[in-house]
C-alpha positions as CSV (number, residue, x, y, z in Angstrom):
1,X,18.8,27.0,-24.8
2,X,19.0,25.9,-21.4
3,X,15.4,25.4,-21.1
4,X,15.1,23.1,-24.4
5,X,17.8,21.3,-22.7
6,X,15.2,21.0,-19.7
7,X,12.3,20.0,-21.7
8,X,13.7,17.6,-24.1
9,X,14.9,15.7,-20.4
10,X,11.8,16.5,-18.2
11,X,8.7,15.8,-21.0
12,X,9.9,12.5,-21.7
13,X,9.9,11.3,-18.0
14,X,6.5,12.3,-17.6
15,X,5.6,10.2,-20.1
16,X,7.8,6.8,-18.3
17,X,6.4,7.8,-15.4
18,X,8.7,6.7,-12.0
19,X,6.4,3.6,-11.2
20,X,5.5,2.3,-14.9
21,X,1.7,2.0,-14.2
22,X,2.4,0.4,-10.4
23,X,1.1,0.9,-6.6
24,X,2.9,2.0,-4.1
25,X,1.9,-1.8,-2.5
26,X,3.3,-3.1,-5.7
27,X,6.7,-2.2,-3.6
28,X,5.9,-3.5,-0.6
29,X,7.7,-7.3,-0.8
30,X,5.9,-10.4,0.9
31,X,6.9,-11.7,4.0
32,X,8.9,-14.3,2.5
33,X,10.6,-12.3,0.3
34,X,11.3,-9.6,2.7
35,X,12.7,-12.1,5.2
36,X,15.4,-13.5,2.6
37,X,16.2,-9.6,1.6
38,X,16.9,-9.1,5.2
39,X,18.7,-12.9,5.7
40,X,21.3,-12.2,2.5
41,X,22.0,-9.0,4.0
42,X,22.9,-9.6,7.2
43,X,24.6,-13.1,6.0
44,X,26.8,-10.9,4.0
45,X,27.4,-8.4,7.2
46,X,28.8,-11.6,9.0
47,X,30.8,-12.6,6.3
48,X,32.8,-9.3,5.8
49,X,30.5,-8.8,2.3
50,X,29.7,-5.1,1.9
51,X,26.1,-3.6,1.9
52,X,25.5,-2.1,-1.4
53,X,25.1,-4.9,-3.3
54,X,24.8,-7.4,-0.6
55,X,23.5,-10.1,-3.2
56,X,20.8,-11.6,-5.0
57,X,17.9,-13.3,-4.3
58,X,17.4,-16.8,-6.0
59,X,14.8,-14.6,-8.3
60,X,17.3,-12.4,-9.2
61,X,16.4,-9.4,-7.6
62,X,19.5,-7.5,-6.0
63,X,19.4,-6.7,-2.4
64,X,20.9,-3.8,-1.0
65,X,21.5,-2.5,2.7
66,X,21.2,0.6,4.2
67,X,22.8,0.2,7.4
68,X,25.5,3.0,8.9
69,X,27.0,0.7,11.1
70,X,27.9,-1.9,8.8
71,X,29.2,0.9,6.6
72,X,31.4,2.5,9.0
73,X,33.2,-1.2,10.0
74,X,31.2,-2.6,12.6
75,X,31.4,-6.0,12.7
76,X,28.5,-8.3,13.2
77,X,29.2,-11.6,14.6
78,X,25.8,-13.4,14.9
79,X,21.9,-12.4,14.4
80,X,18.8,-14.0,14.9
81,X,15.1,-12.7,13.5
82,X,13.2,-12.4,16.4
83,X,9.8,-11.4,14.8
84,X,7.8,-9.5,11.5
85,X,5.8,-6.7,12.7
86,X,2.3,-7.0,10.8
87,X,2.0,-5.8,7.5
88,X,0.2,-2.7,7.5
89,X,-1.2,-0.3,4.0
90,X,1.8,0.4,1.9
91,X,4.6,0.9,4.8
92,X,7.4,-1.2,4.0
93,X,7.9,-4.6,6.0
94,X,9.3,-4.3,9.1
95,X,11.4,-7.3,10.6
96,X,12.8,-6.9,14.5
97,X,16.2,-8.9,14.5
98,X,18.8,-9.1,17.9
99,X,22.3,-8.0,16.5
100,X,25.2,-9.5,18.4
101,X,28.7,-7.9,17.4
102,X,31.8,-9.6,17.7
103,X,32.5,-8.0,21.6
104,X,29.5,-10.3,22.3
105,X,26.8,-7.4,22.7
106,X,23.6,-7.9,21.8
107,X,21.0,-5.0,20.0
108,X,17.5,-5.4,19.1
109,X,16.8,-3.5,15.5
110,X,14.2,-3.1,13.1
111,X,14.9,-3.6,9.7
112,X,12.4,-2.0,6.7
113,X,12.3,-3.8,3.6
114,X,11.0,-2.3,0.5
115,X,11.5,-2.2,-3.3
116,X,10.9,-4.1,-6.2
117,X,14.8,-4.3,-7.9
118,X,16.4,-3.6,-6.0
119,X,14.9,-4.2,-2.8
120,X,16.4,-2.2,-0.1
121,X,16.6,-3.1,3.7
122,X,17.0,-0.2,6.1
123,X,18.1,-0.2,9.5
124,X,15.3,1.7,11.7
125,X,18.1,4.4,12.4
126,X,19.0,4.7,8.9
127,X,15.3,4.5,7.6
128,X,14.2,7.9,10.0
129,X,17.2,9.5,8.7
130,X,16.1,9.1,5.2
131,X,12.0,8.9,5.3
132,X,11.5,10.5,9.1
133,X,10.3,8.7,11.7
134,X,10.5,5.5,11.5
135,X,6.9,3.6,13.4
């Protein structure tokens, strides 16, 4: 019974398919659209939004942030993009951005951005923990 079960699920899928006939570049955004992903998010950090959603783009794709310290409370009181890292294959984009939090310290992160809808940005911390080493 149990393996009916398990058919009548699995067979279908197979059929759908996980990417419905895309490329694995298909998921890659464009610069542009990575770098308002990543703006929303960290807009929403700074405004005491959380990160999962942190919004929607004006295309109406939801954004949604992968980023531990934000989740655990940190509080981030300024940011500024500091430059994209050149697109390369099918690895997501990568965006370096200097975090200040509100005791005034500064970080410098990468951020990956990649998805379709949702797109997901991932802190460079968060994104080795979840895909390995992140480049």
């Amino acid at each position: 019974m149990n393996r009916t079960l398990l058919l009548c699920v699995a067979v279908p899928l197979l059929f759908v398919g996980c990417g419905g006939g895309r490329s694995t570049s298909d998921y890659v955004p464009d610069g542009n659209h990575a770098k308002q992903a990543l703006t929303l998010s960290l807009d929403a950090w700074k405004s005491g939004g959380q990160p999962d959603p942190a919004g929607k783009l004006p295309s109406g794709q939801t954004v949604k942030a992968v980023d531990m310290f934000w989740s655990e409370g940190q509080k981030l009181s300024n940011y500024e993009i500091v430059r994209e890292l050149p697109a390369t294959g099918t690895d997501p984009r990568q965006i370096v951005v200097k975090l200040t939090d509100s005791a005034g310290a500064s970080v410098e992160a990468t951020y990956f951005v990649v998805g379709i809808d949702p797109i997901q940005v991932y802190r460079d911390k968060d994104y080795s923990r979840y895909f390995g080493d992140a480049k």
